[in-house]
PyMOL Python script that loads the backbone (N, CA, C, O; Angstrom):
from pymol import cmd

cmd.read_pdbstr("""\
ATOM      1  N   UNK A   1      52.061 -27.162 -58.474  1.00  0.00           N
ATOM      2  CA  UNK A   1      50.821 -26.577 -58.923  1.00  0.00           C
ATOM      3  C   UNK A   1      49.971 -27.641 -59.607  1.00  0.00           C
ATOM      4  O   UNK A   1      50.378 -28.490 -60.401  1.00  0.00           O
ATOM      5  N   UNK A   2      48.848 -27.478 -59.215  1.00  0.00           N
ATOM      6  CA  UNK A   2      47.785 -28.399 -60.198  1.00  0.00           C
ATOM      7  C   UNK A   2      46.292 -27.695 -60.840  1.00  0.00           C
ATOM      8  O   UNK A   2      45.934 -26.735 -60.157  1.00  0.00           O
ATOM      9  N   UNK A   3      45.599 -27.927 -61.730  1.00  0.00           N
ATOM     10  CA  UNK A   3      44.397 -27.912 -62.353  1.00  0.00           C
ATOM     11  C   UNK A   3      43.702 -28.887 -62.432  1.00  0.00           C
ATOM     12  O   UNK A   3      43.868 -29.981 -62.971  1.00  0.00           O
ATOM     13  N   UNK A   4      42.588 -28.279 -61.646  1.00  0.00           N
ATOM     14  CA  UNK A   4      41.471 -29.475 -61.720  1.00  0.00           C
ATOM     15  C   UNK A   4      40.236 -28.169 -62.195  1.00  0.00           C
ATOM     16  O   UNK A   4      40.029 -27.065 -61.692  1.00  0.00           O
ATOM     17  N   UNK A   5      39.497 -28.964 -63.522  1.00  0.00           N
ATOM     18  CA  UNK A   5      37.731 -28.639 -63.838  1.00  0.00           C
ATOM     19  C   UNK A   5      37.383 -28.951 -63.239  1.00  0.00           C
ATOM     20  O   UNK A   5      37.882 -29.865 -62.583  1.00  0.00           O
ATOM     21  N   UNK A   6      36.022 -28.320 -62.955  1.00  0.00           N
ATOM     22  CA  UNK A   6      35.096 -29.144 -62.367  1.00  0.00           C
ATOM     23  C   UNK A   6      33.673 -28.747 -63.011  1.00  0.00           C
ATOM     24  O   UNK A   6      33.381 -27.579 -63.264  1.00  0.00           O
ATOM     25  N   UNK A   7      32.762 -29.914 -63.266  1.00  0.00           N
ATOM     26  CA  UNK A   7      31.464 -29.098 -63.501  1.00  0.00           C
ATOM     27  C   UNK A   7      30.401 -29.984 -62.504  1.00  0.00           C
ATOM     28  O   UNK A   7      30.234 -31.164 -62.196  1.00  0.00           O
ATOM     29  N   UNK A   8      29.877 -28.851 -62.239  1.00  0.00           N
ATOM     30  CA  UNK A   8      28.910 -28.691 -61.819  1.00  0.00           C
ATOM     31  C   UNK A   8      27.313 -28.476 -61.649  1.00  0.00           C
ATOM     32  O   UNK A   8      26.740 -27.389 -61.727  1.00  0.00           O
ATOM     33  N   UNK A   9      26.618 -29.929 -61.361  1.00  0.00           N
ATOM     34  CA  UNK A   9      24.796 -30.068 -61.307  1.00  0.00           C
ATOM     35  C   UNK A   9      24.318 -30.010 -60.371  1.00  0.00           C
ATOM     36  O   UNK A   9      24.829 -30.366 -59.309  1.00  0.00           O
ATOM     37  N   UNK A  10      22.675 -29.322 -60.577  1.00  0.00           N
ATOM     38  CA  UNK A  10      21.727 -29.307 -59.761  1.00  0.00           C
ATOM     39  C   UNK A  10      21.273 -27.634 -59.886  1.00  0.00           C
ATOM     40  O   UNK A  10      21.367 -26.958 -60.910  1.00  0.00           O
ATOM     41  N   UNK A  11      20.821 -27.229 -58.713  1.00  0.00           N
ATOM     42  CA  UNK A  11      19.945 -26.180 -58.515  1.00  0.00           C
ATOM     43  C   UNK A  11      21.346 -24.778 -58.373  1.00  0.00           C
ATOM     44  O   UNK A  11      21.336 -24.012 -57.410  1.00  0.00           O
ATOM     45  N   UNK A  12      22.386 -24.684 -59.443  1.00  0.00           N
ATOM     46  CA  UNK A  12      23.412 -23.737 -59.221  1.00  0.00           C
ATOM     47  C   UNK A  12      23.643 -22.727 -59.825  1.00  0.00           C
ATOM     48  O   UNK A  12      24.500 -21.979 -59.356  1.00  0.00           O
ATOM     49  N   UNK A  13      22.931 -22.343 -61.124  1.00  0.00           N
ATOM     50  CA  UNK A  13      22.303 -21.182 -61.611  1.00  0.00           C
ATOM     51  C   UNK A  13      21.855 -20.145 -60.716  1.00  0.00           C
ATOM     52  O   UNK A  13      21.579 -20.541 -59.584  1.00  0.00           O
ATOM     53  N   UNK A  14      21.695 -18.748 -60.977  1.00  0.00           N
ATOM     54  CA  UNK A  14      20.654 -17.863 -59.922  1.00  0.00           C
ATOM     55  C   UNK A  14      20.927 -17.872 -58.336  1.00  0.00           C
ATOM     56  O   UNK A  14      20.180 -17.391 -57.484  1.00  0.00           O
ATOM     57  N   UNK A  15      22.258 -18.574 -58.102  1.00  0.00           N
ATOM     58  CA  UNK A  15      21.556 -18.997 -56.741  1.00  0.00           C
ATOM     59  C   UNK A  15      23.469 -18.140 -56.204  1.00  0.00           C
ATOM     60  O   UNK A  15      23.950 -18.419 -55.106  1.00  0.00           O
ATOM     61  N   UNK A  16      24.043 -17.411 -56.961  1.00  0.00           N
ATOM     62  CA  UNK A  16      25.586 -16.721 -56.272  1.00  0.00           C
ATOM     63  C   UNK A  16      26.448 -17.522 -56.575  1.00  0.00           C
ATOM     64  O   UNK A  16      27.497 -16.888 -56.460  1.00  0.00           O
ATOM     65  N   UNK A  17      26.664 -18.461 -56.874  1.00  0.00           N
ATOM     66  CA  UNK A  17      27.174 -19.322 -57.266  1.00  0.00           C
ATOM     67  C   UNK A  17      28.730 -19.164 -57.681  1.00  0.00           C
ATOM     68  O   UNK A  17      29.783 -19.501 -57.141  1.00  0.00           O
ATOM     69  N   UNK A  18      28.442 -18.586 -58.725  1.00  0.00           N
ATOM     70  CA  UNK A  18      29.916 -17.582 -59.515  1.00  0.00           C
ATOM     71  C   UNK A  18      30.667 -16.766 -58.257  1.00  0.00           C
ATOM     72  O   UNK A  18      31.863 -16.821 -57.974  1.00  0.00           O
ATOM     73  N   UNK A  19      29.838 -16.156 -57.726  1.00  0.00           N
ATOM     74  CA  UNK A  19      30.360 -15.113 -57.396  1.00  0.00           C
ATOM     75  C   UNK A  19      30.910 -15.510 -55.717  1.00  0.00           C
ATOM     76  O   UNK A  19      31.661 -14.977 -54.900  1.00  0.00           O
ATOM     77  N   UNK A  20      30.298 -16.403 -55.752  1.00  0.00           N
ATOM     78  CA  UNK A  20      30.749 -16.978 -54.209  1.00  0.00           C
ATOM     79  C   UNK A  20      31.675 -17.830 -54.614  1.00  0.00           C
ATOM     80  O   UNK A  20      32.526 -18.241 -53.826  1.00  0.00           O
ATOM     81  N   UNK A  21      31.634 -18.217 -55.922  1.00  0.00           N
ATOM     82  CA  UNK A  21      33.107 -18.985 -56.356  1.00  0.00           C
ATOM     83  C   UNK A  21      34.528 -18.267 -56.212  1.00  0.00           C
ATOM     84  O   UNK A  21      35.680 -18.681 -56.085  1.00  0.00           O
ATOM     85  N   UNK A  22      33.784 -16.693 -56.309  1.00  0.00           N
ATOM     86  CA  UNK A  22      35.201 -16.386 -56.861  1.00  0.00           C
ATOM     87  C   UNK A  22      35.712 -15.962 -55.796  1.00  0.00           C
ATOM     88  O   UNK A  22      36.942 -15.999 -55.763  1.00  0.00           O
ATOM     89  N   UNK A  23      35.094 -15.500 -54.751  1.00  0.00           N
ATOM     90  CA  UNK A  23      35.489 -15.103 -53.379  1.00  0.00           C
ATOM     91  C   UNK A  23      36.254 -16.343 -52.361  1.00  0.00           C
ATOM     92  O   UNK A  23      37.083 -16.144 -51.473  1.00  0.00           O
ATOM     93  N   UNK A  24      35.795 -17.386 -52.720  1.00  0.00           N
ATOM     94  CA  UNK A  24      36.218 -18.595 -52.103  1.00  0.00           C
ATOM     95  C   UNK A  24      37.818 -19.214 -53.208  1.00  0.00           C
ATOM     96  O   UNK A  24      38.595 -20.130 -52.940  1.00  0.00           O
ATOM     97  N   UNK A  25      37.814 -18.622 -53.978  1.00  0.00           N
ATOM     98  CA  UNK A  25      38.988 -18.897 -54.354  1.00  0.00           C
ATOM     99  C   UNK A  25      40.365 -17.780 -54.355  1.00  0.00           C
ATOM    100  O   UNK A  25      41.574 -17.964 -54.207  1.00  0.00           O
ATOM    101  N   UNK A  26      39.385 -16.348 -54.638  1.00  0.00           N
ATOM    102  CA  UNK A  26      40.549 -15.425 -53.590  1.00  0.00           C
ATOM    103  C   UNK A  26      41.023 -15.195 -52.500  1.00  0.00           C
ATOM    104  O   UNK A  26      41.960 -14.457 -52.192  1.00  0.00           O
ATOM    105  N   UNK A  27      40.144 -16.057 -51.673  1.00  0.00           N
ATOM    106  CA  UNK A  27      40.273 -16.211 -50.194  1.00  0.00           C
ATOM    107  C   UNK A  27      41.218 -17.266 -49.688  1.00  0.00           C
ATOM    108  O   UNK A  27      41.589 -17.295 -48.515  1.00  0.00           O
ATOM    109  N   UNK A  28      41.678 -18.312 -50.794  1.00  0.00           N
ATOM    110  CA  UNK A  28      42.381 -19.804 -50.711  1.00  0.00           C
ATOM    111  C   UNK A  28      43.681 -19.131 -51.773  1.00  0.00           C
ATOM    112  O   UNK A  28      44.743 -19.742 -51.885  1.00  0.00           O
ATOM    113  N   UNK A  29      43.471 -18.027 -52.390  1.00  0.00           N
ATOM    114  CA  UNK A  29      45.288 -17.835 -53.545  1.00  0.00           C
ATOM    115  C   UNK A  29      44.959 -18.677 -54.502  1.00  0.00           C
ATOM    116  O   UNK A  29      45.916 -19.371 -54.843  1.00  0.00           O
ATOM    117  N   UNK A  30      43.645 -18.961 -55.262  1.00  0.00           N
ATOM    118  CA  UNK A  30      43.532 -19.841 -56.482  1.00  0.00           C
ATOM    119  C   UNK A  30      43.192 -19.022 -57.747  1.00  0.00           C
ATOM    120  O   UNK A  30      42.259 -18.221 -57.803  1.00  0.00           O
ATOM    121  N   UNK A  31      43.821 -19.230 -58.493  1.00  0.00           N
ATOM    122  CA  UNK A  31      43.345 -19.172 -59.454  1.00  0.00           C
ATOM    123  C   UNK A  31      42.652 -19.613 -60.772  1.00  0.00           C
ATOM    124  O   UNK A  31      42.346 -20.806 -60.793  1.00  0.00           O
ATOM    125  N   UNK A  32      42.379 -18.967 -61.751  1.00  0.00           N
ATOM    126  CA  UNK A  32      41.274 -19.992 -62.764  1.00  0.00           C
ATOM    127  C   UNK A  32      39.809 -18.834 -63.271  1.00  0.00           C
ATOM    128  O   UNK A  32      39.788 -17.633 -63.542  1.00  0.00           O
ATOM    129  N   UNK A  33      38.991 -19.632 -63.233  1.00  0.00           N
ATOM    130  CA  UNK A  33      37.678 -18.678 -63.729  1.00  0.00           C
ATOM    131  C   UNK A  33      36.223 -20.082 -63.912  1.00  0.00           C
ATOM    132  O   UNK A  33      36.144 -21.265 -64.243  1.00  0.00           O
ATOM    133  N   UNK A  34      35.359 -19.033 -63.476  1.00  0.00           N
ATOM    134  CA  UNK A  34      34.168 -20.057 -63.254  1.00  0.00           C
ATOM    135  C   UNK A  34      33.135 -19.316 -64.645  1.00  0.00           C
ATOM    136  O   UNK A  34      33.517 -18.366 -65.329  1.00  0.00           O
ATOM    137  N   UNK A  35      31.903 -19.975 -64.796  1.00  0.00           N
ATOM    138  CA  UNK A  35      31.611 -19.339 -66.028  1.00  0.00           C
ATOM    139  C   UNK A  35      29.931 -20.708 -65.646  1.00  0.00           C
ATOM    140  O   UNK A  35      29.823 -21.856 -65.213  1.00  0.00           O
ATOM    141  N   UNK A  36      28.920 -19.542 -66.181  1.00  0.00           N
ATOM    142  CA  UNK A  36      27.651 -20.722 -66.147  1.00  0.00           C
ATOM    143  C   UNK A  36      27.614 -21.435 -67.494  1.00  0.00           C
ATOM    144  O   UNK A  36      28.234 -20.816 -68.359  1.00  0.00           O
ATOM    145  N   UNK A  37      27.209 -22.253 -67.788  1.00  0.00           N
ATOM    146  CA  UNK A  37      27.233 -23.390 -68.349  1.00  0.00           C
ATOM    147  C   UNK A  37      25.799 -23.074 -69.650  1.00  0.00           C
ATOM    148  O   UNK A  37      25.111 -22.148 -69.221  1.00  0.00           O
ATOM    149  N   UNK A  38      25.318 -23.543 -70.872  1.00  0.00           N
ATOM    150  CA  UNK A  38      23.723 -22.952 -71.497  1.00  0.00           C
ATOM    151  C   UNK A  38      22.744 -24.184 -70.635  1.00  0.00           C
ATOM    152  O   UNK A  38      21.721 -23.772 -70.090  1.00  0.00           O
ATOM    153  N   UNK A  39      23.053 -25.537 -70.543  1.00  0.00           N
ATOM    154  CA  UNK A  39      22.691 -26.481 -69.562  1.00  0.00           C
ATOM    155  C   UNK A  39      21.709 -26.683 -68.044  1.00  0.00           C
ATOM    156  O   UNK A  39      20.884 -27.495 -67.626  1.00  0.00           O
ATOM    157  N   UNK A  40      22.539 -25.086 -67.425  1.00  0.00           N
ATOM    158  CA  UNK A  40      22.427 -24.904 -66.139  1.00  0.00           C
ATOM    159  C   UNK A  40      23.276 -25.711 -65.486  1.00  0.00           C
ATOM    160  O   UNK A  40      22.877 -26.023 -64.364  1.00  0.00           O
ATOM    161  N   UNK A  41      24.572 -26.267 -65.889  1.00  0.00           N
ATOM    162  CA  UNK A  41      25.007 -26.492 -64.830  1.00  0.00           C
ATOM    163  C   UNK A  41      26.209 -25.432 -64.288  1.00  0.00           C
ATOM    164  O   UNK A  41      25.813 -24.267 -64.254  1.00  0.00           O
ATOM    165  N   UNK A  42      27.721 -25.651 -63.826  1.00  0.00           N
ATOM    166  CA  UNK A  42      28.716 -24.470 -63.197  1.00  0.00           C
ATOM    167  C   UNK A  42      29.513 -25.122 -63.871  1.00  0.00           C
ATOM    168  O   UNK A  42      29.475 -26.346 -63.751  1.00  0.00           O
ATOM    169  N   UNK A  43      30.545 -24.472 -64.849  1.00  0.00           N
ATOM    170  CA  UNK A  43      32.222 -24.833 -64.990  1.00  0.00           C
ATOM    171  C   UNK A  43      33.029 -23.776 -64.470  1.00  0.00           C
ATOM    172  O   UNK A  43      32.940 -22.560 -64.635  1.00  0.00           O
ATOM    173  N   UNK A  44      33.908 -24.531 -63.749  1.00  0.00           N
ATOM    174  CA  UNK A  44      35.258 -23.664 -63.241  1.00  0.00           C
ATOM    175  C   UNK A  44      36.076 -24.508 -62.924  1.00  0.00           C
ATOM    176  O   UNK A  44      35.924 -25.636 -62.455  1.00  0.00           O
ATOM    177  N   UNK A  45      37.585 -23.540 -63.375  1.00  0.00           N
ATOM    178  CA  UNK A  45      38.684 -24.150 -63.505  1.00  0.00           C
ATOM    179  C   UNK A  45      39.501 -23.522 -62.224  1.00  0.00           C
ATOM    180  O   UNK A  45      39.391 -22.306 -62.067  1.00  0.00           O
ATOM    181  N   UNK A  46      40.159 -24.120 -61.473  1.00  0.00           N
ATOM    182  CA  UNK A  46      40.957 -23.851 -60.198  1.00  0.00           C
ATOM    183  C   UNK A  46      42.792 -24.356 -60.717  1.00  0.00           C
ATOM    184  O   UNK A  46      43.077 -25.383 -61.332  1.00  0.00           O
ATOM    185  N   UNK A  47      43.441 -23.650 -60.404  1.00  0.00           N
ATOM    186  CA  UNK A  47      45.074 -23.573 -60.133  1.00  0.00           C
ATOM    187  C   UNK A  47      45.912 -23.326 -58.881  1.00  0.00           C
ATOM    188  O   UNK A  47      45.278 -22.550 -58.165  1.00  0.00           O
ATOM    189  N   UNK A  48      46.681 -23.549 -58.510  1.00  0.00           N
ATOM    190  CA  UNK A  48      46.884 -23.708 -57.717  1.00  0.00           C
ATOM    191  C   UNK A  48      48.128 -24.707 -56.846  1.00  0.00           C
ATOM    192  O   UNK A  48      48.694 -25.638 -57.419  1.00  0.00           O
ATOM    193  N   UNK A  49      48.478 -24.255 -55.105  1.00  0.00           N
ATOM    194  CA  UNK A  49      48.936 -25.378 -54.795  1.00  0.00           C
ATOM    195  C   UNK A  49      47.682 -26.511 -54.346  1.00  0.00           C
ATOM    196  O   UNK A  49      46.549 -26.256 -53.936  1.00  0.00           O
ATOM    197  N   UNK A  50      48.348 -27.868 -54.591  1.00  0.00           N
ATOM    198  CA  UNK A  50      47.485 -28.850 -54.589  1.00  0.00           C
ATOM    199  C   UNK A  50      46.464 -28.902 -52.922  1.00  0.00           C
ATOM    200  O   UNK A  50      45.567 -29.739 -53.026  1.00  0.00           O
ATOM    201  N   UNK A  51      46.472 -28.277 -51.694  1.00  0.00           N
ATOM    202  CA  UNK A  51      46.037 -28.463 -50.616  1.00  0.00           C
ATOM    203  C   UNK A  51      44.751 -27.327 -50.869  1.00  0.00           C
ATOM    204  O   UNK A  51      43.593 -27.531 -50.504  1.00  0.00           O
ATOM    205  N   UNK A  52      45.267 -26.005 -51.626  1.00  0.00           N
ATOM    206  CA  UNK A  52      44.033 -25.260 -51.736  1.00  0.00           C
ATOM    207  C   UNK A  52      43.475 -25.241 -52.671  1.00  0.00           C
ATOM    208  O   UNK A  52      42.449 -24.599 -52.447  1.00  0.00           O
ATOM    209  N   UNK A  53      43.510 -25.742 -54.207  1.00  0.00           N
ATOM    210  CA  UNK A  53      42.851 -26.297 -54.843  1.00  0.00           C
ATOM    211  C   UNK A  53      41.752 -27.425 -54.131  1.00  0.00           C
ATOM    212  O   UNK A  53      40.543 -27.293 -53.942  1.00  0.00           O
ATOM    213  N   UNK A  54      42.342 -28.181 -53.924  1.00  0.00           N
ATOM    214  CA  UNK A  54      41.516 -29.474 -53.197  1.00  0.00           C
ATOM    215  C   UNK A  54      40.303 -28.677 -52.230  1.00  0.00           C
ATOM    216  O   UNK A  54      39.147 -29.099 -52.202  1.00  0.00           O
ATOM    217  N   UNK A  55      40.714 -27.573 -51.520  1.00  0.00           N
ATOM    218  CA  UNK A  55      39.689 -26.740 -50.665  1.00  0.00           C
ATOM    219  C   UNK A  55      38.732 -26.520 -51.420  1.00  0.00           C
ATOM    220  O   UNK A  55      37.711 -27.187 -51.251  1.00  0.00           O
ATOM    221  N   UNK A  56      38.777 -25.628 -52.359  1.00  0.00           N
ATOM    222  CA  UNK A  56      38.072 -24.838 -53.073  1.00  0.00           C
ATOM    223  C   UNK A  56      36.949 -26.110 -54.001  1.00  0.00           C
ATOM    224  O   UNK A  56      35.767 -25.955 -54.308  1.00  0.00           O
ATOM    225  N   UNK A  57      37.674 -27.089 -54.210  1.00  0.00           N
ATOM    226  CA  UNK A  57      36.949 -27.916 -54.851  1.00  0.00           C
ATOM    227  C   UNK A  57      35.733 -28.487 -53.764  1.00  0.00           C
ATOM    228  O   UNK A  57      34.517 -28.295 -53.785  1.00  0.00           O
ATOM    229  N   UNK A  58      36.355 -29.054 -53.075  1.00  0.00           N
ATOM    230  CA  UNK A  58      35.714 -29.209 -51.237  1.00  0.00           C
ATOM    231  C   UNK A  58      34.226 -28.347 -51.253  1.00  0.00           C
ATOM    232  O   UNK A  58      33.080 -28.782 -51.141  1.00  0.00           O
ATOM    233  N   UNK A  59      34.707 -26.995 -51.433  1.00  0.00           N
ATOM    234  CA  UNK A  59      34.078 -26.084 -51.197  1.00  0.00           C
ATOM    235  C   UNK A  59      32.383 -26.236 -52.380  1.00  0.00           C
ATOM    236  O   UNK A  59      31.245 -26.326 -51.920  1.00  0.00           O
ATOM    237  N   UNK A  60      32.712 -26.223 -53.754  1.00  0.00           N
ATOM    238  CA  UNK A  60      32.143 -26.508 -54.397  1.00  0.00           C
ATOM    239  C   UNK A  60      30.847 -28.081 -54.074  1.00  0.00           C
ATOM    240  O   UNK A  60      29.634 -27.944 -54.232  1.00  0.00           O
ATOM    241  N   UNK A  61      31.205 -28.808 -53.832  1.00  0.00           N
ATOM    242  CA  UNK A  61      30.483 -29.888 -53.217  1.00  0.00           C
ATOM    243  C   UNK A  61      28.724 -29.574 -52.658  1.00  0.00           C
ATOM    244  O   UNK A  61      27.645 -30.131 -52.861  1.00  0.00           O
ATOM    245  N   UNK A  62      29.303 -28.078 -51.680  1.00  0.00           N
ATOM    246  CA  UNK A  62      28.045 -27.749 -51.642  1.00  0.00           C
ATOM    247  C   UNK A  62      27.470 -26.367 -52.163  1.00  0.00           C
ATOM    248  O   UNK A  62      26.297 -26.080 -52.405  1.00  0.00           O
ATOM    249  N   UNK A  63      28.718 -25.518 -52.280  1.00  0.00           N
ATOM    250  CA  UNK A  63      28.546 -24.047 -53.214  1.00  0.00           C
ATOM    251  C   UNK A  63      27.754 -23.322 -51.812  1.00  0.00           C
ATOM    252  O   UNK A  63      27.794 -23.746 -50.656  1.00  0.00           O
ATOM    253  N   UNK A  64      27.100 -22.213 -52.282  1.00  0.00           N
ATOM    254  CA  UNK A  64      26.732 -20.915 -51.187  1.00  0.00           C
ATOM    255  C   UNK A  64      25.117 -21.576 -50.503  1.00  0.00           C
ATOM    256  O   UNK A  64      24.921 -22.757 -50.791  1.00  0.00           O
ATOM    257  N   UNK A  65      24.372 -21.110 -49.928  1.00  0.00           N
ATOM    258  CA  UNK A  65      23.502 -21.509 -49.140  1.00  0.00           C
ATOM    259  C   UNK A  65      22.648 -21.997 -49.964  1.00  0.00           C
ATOM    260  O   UNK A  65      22.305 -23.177 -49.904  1.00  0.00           O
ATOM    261  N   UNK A  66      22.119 -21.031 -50.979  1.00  0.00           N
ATOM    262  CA  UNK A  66      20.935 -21.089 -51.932  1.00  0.00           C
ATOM    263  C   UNK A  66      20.942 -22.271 -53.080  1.00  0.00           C
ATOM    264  O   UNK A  66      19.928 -22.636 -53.675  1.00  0.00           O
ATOM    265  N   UNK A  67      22.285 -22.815 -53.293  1.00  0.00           N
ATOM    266  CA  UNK A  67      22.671 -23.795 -54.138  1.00  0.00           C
ATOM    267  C   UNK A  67      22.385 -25.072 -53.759  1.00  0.00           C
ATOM    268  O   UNK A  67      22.718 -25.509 -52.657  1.00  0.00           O
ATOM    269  N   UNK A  68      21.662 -25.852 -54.761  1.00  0.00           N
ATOM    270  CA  UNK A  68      21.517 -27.756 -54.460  1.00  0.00           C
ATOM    271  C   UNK A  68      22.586 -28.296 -55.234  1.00  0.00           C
ATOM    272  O   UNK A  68      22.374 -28.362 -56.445  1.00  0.00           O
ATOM    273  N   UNK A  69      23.655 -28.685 -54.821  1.00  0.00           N
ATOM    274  CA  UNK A  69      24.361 -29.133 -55.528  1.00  0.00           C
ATOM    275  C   UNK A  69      24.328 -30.770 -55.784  1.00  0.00           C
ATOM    276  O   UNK A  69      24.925 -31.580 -55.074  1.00  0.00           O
ATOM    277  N   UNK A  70      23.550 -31.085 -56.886  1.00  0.00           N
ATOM    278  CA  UNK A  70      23.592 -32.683 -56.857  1.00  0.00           C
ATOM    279  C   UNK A  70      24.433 -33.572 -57.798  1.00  0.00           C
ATOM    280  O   UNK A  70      23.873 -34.534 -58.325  1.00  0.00           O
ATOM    281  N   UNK A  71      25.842 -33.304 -58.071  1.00  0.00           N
ATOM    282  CA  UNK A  71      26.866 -33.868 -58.831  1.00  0.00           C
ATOM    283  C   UNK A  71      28.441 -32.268 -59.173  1.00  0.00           C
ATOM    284  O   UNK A  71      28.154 -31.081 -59.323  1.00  0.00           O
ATOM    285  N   UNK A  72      29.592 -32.721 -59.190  1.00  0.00           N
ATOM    286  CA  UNK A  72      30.322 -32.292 -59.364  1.00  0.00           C
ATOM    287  C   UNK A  72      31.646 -32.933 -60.065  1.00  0.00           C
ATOM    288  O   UNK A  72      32.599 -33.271 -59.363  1.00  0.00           O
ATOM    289  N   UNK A  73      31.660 -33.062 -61.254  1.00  0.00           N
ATOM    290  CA  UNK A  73      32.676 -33.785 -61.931  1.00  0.00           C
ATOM    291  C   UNK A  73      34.226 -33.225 -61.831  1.00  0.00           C
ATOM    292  O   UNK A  73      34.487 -32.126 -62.320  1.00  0.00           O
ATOM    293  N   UNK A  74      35.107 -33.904 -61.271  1.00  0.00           N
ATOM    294  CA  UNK A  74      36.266 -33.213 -61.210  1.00  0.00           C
ATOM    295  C   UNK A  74      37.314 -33.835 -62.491  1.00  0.00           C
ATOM    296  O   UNK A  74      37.155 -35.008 -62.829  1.00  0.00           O
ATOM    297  N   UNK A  75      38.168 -33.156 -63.036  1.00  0.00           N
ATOM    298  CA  UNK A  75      38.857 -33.349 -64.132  1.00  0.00           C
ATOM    299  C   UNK A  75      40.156 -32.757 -63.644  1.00  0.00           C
ATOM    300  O   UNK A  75      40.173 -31.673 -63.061  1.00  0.00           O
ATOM    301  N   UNK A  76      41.552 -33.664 -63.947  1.00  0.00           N
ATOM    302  CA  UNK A  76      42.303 -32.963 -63.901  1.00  0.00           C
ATOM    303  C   UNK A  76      43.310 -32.898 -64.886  1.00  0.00           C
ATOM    304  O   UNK A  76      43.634 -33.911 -65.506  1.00  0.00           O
ATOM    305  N   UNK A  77      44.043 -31.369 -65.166  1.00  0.00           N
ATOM    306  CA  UNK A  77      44.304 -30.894 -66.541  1.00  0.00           C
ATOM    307  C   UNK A  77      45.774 -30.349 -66.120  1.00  0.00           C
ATOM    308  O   UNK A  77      46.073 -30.070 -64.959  1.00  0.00           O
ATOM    309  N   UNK A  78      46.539 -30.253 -67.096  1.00  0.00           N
ATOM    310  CA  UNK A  78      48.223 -29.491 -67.278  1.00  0.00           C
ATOM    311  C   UNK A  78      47.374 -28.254 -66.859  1.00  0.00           C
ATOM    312  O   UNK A  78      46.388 -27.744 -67.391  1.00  0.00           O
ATOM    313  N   UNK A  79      48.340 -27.816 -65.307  1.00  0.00           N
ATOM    314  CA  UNK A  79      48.272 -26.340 -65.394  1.00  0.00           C
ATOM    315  C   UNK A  79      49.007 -25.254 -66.324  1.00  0.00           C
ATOM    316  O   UNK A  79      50.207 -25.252 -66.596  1.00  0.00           O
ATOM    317  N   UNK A  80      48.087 -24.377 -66.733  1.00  0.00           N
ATOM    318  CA  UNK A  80      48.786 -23.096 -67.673  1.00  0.00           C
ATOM    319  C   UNK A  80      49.260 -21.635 -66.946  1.00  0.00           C
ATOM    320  O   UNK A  80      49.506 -20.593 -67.552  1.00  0.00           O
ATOM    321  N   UNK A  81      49.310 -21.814 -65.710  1.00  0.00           N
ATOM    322  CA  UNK A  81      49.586 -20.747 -65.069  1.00  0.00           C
ATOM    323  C   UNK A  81      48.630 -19.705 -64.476  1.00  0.00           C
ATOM    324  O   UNK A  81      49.004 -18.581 -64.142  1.00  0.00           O
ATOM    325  N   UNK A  82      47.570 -20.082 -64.385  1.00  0.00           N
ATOM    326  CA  UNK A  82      46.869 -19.001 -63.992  1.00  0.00           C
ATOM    327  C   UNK A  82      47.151 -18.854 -62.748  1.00  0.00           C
ATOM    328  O   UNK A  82      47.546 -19.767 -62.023  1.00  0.00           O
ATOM    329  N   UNK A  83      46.793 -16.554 -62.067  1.00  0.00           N
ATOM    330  CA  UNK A  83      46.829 -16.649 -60.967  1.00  0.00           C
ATOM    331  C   UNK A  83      45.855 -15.678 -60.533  1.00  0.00           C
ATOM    332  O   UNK A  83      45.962 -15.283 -59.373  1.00  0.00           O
ATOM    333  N   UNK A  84      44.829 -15.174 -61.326  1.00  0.00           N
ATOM    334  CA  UNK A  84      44.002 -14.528 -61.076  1.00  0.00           C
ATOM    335  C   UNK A  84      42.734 -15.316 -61.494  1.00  0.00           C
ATOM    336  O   UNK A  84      42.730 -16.205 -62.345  1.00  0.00           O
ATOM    337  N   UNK A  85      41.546 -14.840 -60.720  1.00  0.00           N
ATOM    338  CA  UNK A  85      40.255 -15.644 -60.843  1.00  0.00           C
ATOM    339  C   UNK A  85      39.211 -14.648 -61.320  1.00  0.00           C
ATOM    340  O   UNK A  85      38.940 -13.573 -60.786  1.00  0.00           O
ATOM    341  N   UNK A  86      38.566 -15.274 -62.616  1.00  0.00           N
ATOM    342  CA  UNK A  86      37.404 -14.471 -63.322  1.00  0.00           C
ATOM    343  C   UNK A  86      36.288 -15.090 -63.419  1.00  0.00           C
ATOM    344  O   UNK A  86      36.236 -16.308 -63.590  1.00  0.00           O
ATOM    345  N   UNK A  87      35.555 -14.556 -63.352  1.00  0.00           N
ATOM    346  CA  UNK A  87      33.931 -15.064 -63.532  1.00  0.00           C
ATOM    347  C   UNK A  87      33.743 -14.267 -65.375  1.00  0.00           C
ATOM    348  O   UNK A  87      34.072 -13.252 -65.989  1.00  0.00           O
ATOM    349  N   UNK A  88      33.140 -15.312 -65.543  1.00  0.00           N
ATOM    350  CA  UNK A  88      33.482 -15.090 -67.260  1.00  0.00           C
ATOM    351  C   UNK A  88      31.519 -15.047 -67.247  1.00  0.00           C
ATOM    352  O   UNK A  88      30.898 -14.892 -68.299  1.00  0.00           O
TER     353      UNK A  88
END
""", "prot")
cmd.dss("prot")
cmd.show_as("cartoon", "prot")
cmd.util.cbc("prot")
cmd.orient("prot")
């Protein structure tokens, strides 16, 4: 299992973001929780095995249609077990 943050810049506010996060990570068995940022940018945390983590992060790069994604910082952290995904 691994944890990777990630945050997330550009046009990703308003635009589904969260919520297409969270579908793309119940759809891969990840868990974690995404949450908007006061900034405007995206934080979310992914758990996981390391091949669908890495997806989901993948995934993030460009986020849902409406999203400009122009930077994505990845961090990686001791997983704590998560296995359910929340939009906070």
């Amino acid at each position: 299992m691994v944890r990777k943050r990630i945050v997330v810049a550009g046009e990703v506010q308003g635009v589904n973001f969260r919520e297409a996060c969270r579908t793309i990570a119940a759809e891969n068995g990840v868990g974690g929780w995404v949450r908007n940022l006061r900034d405007g940018r995206v934080e979310a945390v992914f758990e996981g095995p390391p091949e669908t983590v890495d997806r989901v992060v993948a995934w993030a790069q460009d986020g849902p249609v409406a999203a400009r994604v122009a930077d994505v910082a990845v961090h990686l952290e001791q997983p704590e077990g998560l296995t359910t995904f929340l939009v906070k």
